[in-house]
N, C-alpha and C positions, 0 to 999 in steps of 0.2 A: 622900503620905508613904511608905505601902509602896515605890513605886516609887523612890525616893532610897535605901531601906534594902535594898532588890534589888541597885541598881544597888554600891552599896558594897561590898557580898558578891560580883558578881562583878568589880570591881576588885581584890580584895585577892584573891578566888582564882588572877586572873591576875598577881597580883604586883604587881600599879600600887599601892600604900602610898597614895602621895599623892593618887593621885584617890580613892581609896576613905575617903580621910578628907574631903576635900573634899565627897566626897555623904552624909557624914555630918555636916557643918556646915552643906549644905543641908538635909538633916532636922528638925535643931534649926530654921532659919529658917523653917523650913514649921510646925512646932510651934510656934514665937512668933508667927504671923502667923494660926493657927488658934485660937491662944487670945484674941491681942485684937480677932476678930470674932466671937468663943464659938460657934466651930465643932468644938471640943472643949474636954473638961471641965476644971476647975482639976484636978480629981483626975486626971486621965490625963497633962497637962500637967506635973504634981509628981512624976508617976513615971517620965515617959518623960524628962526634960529629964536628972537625976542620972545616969539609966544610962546615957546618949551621950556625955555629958560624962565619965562614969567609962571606959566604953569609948575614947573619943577619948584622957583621959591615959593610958589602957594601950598606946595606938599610939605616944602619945610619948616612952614611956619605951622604947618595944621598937625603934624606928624615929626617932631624935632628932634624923637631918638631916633628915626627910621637914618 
């Protein structure tokens, strides 16, 4: 999961919008698939799912053909 939220950061510091939200939709699917084998917590699960998804609409309002 770090390595998706690396990879996003350096998309988007090279300017690539779209892949940097892309490896941030792989994030979220690495955190659904870690939670329904409870390889992380409901609690870390409730925290990190809101912020990516809140992050994610901040790209789509800022970037809305991406």
């Amino acid at each position: 999961m770090t390595n998706a939220v690396r990879q996003a950061e350096h998309h988007f510091a090279k300017g690539h919008t779209g892949q940097s939200m892309q490896q941030m939709h792989d994030f979220l699917d690495k955190v659904h698939k870690a939670a329904s084998k409870r390889d992380i917590s409901d609690n870390a699960r409730s925290t990190l799912e809101p912020q990516m998804d809140a992050l994610l609409q901040s790209f789509t309002d800022v970037f809305p053909e991406v």
